[in-house]
N, CA, C and O atoms as CSV, one atom per row, in Angstrom:
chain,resi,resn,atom,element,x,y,z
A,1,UNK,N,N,119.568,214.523,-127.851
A,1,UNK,CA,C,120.879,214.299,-127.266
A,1,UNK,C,C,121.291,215.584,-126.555
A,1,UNK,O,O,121.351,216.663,-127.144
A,2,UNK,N,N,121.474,215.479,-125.719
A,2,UNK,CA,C,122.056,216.310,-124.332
A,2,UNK,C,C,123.397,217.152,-125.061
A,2,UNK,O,O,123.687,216.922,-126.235
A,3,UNK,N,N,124.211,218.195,-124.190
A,3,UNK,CA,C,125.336,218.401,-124.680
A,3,UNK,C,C,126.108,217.347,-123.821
A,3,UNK,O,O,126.676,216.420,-124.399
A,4,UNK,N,N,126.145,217.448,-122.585
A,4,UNK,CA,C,127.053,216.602,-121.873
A,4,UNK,C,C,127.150,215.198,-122.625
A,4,UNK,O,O,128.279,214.822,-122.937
A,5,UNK,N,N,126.231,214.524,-122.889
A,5,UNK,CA,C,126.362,213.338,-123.874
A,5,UNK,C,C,126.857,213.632,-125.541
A,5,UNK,O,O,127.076,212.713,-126.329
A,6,UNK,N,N,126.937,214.601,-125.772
A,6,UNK,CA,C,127.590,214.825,-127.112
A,6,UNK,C,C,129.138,214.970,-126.672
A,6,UNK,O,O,130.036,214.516,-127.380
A,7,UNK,N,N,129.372,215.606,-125.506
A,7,UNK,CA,C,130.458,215.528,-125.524
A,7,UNK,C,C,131.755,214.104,-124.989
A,7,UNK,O,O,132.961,213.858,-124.970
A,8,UNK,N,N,130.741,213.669,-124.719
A,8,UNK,CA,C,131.282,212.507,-123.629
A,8,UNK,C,C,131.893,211.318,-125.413
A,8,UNK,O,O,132.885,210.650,-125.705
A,9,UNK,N,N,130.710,211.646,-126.029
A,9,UNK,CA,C,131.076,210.839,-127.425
A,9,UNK,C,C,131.898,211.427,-128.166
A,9,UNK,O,O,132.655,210.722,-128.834
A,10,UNK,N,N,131.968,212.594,-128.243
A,10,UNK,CA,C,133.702,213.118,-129.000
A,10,UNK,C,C,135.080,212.986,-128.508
A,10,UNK,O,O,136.180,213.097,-129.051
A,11,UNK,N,N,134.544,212.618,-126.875
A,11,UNK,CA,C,135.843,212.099,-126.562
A,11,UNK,C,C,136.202,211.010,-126.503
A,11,UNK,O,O,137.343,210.588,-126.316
A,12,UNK,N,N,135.079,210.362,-126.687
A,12,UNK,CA,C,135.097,208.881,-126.986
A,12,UNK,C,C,135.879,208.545,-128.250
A,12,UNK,O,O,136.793,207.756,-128.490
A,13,UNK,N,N,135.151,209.479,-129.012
A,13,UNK,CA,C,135.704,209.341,-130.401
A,13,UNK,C,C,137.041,209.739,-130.573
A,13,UNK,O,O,137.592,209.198,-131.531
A,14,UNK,N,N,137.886,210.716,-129.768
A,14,UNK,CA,C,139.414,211.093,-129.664
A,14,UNK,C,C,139.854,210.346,-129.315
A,14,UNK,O,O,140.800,209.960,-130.000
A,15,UNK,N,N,139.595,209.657,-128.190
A,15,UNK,CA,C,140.643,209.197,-127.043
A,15,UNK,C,C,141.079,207.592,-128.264
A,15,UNK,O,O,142.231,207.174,-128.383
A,16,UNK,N,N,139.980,207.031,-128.931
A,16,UNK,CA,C,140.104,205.667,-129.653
A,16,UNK,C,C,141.727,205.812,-130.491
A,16,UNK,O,O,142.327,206.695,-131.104
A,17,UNK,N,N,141.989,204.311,-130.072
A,17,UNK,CA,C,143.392,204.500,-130.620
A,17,UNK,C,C,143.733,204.605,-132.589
A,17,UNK,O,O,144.586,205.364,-133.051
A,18,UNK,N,N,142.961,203.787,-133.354
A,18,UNK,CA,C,142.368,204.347,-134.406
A,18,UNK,C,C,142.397,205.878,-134.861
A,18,UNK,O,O,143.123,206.212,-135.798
A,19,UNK,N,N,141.719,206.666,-134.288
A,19,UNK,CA,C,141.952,208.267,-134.554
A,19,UNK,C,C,143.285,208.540,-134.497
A,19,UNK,O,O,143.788,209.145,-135.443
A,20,UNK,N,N,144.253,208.064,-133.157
A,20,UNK,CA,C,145.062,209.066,-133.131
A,20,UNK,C,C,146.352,208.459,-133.970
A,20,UNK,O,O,147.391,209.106,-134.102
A,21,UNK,N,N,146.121,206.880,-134.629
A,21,UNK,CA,C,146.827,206.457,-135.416
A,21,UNK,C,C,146.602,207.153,-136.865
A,21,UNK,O,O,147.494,207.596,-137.589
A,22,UNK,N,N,145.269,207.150,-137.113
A,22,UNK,CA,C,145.237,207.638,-138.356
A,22,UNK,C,C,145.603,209.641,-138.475
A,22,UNK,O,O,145.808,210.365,-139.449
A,23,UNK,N,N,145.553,209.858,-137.334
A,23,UNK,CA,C,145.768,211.164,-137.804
A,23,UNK,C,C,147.175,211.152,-137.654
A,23,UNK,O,O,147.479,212.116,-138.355
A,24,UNK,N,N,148.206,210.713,-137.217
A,24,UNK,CA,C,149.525,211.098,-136.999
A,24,UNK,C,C,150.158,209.918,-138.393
A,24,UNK,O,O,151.331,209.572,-138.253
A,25,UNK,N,N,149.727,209.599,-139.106
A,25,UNK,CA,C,149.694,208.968,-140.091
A,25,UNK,C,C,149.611,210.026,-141.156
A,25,UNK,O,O,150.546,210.280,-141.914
A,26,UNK,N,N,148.200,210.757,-141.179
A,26,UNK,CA,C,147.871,211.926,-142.278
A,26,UNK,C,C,149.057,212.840,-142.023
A,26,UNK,O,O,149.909,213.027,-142.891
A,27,UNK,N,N,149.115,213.513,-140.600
A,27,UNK,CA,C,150.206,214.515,-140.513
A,27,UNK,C,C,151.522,214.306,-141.153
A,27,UNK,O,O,152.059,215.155,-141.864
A,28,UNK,N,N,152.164,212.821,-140.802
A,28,UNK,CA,C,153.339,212.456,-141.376
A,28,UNK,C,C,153.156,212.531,-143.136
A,28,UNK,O,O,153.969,212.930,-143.970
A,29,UNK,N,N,152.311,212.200,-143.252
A,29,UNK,CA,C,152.346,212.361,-145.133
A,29,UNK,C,C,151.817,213.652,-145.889
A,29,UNK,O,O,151.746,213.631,-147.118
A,30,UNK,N,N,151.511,214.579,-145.292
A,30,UNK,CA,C,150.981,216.169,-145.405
A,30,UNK,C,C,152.471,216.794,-145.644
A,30,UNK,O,O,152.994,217.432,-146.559
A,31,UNK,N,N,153.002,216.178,-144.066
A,31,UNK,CA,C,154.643,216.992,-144.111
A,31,UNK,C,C,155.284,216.225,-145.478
A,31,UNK,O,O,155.544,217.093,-146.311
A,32,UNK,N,N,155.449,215.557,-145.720
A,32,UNK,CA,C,155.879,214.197,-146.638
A,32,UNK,C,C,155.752,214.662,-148.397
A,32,UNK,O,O,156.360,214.212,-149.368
A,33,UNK,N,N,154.689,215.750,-148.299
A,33,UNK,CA,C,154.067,216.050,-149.712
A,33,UNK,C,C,154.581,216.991,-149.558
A,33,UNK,O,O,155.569,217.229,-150.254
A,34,UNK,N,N,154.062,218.092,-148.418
A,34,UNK,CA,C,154.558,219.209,-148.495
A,34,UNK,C,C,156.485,219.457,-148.447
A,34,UNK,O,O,157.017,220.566,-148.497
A,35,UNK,N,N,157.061,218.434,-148.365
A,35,UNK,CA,C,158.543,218.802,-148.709
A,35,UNK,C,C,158.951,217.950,-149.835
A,35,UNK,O,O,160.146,218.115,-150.082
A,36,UNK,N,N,158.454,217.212,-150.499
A,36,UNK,CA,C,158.906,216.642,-151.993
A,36,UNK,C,C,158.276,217.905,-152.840
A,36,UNK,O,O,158.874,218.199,-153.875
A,37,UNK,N,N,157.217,218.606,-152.512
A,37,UNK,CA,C,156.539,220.219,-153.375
A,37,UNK,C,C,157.744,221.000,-153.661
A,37,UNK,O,O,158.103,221.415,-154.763
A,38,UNK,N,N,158.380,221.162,-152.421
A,38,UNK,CA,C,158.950,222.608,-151.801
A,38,UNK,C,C,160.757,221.799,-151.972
A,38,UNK,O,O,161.448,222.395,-151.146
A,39,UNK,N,N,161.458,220.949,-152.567
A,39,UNK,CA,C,162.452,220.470,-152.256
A,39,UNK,C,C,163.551,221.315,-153.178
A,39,UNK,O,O,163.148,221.018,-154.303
A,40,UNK,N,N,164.097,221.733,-153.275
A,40,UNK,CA,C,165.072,222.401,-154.297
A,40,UNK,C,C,166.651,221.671,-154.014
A,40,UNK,O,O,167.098,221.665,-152.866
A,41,UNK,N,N,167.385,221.105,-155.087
A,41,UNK,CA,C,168.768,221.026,-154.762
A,41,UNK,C,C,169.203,221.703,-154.657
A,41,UNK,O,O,168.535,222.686,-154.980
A,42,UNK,N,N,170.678,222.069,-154.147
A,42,UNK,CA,C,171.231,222.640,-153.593
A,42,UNK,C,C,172.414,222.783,-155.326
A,42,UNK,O,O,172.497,221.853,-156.129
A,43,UNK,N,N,172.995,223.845,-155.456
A,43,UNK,CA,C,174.171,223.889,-156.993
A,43,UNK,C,C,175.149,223.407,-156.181
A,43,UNK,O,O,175.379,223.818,-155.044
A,44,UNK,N,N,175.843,222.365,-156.866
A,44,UNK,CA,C,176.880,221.674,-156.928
A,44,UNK,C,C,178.409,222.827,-156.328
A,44,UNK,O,O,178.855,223.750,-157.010
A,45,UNK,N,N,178.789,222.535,-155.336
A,45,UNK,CA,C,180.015,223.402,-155.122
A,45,UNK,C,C,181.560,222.344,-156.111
A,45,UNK,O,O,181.928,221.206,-155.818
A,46,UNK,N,N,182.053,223.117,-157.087
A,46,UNK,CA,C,183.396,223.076,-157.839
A,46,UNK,C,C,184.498,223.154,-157.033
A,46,UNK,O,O,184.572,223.952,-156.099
A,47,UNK,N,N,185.371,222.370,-157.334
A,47,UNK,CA,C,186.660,222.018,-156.395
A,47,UNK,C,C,187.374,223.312,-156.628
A,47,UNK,O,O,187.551,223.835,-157.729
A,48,UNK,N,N,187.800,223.812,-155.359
A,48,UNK,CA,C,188.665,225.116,-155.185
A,48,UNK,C,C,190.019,224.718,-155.909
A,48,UNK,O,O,190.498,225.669,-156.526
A,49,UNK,N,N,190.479,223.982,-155.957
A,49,UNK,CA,C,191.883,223.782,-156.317
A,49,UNK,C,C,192.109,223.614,-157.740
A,49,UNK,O,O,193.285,223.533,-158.094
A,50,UNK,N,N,191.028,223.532,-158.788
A,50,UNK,CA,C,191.198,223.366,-160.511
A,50,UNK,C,C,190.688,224.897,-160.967
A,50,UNK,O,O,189.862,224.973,-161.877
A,51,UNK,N,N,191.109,225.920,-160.429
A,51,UNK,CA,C,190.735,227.082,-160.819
A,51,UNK,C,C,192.040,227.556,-161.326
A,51,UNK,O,O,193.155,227.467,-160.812
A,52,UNK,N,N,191.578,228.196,-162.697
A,52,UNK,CA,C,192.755,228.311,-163.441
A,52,UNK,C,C,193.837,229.633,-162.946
A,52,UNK,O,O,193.218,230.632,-162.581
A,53,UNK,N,N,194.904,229.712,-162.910
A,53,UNK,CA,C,195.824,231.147,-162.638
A,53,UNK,C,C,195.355,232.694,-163.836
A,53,UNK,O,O,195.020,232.816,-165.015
A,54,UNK,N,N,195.513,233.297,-163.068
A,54,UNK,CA,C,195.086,234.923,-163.816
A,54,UNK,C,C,196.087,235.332,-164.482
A,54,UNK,O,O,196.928,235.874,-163.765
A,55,UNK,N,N,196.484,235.272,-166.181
A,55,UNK,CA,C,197.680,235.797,-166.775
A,55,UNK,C,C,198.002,237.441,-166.418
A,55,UNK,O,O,197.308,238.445,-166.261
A,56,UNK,N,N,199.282,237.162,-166.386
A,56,UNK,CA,C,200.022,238.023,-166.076
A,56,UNK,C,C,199.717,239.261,-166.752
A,56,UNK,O,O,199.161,239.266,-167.850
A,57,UNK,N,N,200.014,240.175,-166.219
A,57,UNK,CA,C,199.340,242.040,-166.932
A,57,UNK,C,C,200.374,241.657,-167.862
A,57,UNK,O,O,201.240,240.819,-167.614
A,58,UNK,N,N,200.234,242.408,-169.127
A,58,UNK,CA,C,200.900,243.087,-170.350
A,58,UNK,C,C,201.520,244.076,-170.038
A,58,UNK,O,O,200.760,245.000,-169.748
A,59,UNK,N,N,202.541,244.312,-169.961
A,59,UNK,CA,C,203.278,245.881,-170.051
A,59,UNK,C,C,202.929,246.488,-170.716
A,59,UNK,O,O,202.510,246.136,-171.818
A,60,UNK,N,N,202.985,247.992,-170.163
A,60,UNK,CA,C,202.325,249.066,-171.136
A,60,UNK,C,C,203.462,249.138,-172.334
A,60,UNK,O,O,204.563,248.600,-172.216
A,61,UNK,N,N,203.148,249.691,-173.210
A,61,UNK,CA,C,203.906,250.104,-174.690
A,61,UNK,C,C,205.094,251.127,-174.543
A,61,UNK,O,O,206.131,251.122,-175.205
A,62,UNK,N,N,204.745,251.990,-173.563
A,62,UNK,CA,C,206.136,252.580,-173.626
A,62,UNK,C,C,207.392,252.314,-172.530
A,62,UNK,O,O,208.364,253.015,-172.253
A,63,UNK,N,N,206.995,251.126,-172.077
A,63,UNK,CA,C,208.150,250.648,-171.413
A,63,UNK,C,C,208.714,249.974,-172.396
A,63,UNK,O,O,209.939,249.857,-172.381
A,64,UNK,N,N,207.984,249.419,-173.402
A,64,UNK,CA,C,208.768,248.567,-174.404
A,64,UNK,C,C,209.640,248.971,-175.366
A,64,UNK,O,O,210.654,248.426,-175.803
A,65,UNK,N,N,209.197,249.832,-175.592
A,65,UNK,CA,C,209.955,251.107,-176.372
A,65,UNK,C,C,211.140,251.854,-176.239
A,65,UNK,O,O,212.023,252.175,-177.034
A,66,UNK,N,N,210.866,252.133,-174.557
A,66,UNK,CA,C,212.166,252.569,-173.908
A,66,UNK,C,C,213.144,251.024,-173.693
A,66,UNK,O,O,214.355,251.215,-173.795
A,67,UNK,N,N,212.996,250.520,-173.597
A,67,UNK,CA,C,213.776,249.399,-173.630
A,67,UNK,C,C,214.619,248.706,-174.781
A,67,UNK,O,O,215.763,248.314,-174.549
A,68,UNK,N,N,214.032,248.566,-176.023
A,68,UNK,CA,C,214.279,248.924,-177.138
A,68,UNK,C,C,214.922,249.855,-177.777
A,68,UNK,O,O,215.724,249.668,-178.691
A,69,UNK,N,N,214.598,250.859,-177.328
A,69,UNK,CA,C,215.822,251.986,-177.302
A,69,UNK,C,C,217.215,251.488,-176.943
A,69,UNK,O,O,218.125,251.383,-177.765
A,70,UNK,N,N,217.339,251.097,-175.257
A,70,UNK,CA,C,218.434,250.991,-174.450
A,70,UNK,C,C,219.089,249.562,-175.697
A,70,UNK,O,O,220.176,249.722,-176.253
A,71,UNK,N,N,218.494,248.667,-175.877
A,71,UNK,CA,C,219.166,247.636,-176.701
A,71,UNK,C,C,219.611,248.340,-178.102
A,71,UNK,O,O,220.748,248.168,-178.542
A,72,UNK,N,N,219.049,248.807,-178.494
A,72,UNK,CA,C,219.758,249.664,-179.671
A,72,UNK,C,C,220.630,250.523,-179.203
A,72,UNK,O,O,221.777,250.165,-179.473
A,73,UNK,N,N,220.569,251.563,-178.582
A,73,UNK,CA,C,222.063,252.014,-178.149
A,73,UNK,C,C,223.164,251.222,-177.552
A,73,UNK,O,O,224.290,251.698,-177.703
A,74,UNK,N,N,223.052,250.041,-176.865
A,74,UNK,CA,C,223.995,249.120,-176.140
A,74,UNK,C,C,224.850,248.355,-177.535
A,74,UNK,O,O,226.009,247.942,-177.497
A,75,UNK,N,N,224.105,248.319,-178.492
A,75,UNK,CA,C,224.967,247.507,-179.806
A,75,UNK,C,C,225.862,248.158,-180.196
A,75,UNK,O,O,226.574,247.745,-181.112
């Protein structure tokens, strides 16, 4: 077998509608595997609006004190 006749039959063999069904068939299910492999969910985003309020600071101790004071002298 010649080359020119080897080649004339590989394109024979491409051009057939068969090949190019079955290969765009394989490709679609390659991609198909390869992203059910590789799929990760995504974490759930929580509603902005049920987030609880930040309690209020504590006063320091010696404001309380001094204050306490002022009510004891005011009696």
């Amino acid at each position: 077998m010649k080359i020119k006749e080897f080649f004339n039959l590989v394109l024979g063999v491409v051009k057939d509608w068969h090949v190019i069904v079955t290969l765009v068939v394989m490709l679609f299910v390659m991609w198909a595997a390869n992203f059910i492999i590789t799929y990760k969910k995504k974490p759930r985003k929580g509603k902005k609006g049920k987030k609880a309020a930040p309690a209020p600071a504590p006063k320091p101790a010696e404001e309380k004190t001094e204050e306490k004071k002022e009510e004891e002298a005011s009696e």
